[in-house]
N, C-alpha and C positions, 0 to 999 in steps of 0.2 A: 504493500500500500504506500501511495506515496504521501509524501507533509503535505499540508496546502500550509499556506503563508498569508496572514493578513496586516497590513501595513496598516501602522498606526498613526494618527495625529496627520491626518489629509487637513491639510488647508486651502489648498488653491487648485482650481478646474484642471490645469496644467500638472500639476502633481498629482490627478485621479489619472489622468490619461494616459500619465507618464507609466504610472503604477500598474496599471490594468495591461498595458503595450507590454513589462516587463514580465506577467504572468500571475498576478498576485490574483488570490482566489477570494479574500475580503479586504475591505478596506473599513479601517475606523474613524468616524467621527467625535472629536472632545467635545463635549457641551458643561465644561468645566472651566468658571471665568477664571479662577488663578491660574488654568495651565498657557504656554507660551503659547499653545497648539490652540485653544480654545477659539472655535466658530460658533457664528450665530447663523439662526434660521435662514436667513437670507443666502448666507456666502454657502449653509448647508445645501439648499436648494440646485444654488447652481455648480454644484460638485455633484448630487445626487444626477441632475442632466446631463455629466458626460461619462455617466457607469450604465454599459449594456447590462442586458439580462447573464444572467448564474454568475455575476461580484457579488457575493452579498454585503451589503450593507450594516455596519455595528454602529450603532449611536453606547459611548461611555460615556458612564456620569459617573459623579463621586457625591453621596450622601445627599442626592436632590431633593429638592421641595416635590411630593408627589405632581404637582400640577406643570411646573419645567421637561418631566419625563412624557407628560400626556397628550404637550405639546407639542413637543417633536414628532411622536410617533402621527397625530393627526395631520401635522405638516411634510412629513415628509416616508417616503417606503422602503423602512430599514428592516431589516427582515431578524435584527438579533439586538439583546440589548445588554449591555457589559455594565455592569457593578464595579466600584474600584475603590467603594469605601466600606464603612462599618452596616451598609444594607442589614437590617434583617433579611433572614429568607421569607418570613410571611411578608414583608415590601414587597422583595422581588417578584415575589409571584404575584402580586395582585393587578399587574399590567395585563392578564394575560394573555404574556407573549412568551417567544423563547429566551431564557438570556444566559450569560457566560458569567461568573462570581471572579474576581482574581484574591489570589488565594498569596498571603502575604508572607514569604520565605523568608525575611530577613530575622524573624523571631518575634517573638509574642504570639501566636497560635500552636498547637502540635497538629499539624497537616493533616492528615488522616481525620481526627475525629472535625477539625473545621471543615472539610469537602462531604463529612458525612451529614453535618447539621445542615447542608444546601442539598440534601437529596433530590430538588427537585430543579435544578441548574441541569442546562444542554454541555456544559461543559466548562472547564477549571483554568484558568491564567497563572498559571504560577509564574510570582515575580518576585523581585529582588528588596523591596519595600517590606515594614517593620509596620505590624499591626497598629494603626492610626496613623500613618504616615500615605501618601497619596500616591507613589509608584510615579513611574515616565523619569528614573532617576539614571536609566544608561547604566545600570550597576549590572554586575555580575550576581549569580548566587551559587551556594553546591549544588547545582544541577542533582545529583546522586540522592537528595534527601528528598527530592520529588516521591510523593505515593508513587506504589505502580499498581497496574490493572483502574486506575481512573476514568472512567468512558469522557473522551472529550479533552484531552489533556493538551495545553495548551503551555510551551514555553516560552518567556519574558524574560525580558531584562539583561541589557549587555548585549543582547546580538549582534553581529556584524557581520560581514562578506567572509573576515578573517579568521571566526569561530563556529560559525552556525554549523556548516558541513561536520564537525567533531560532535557538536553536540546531538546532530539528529541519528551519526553514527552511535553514539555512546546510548541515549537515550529511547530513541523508538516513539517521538513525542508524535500524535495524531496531528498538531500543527506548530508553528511557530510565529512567536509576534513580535514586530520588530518595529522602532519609532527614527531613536533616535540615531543608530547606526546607520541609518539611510540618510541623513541629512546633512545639507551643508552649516545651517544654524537653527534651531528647534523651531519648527515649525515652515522650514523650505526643503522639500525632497531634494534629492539628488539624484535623477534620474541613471545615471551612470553607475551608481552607489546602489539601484534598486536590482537593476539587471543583473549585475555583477552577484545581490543577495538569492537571487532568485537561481541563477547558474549555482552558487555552490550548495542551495537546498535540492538541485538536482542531485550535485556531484555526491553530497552525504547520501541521501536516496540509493545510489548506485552501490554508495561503500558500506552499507550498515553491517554493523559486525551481528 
């Protein structure tokens, strides 16, 4: 089977197209005003106009006002919805819709029993960020302390053209998520930086031990 790959923190029409032309199977929307990456409805719209059909589309929040989530989804047709803060799981589900939990590596949770209290998540982001902390920090984490058998297993944090292929060899992860190693400064893709990401989630692909 192979990774699909969703690019995180799309800002600009030109960096959807860029991203979609390089192979990327979802692309993420931030609707989170402190992040660098964070868009509004508007500039959402017209990135959501330049993704053909089978991208799907992730709108991520972090701890939103229920009515900020209800909105996006009525404006715009995101097909998945990513949590990246202290969500309950009864939150989560009451959009209902599908969405993704990210699951905070950096410490303060024990992983396993936190992905079991979201039994009803499409699937797990595990990133590099420290329970109450907001993730998109470009860190690394022990890959190795990920659960396994997780349906939906999604690896963060730190990615790059120069490690991902290692890590989807070592790991076996269902996808990987990538932001800030594609970019020239937080929040402008790098279109050369994307293709190049997407070549060595091939080349891991190829190599998996």
């Amino acid at each position: 089977m192979r990774t699909r790959v969703k690019i995180c923190g799309i800002t600009r029409a030109a960096d959807a197209r860029a991203a979609v032309a390089a192979g990327a199977d979802a692309l993420g929307l931030v609707f989170c005003d402190s992040s660098p990456r964070a868009i509004d409805l508007q500039q959402a719209r017209a990135i959501v106009a330049e993704v053909p059909a089978f991208v799907a589309l992730v709108g991520l929040f972090v701890d939103p006002h229920p009515a900020h989530v209800e909105c996006a989804l009525e404006s715009l047709e995101l097909d998945t919805i990513q949590f990246h803060g202290d969500e309950s799981p009864e939150f989560c589900a009451s959009f209902g819709r599908r969405y993704i939990k990210a699951v905070p590596m950096g410490g303060g949770v024990d992983p396993p029993a936190y992905v079991a209290r979201y039994a009803g998540a499409s699937g797990f982001v595990f990133d590099s960020h420290r329970l109450g902390e907001r993730g998109g920090l470009g860190k690394c984490f022990a890959h190795e302390a990920t659960p396994e058998g997780v349906r939906g297993t999604v690896i963060a944090g730190g990615l790059n053209p120069t490690n991902v292929a290692g890590v989807i060899q070592r790991m076996r992860p269902f996808a990987v998520d990538v932001s800030s190693g594609v970019e020239q400064r937080p929040g402008l893709k790098d279109p050369g930086l994307m293709a190049r990401f997407l070549a060595e989630v091939q080349r891991g692909d190829s190599n998996r031990e």
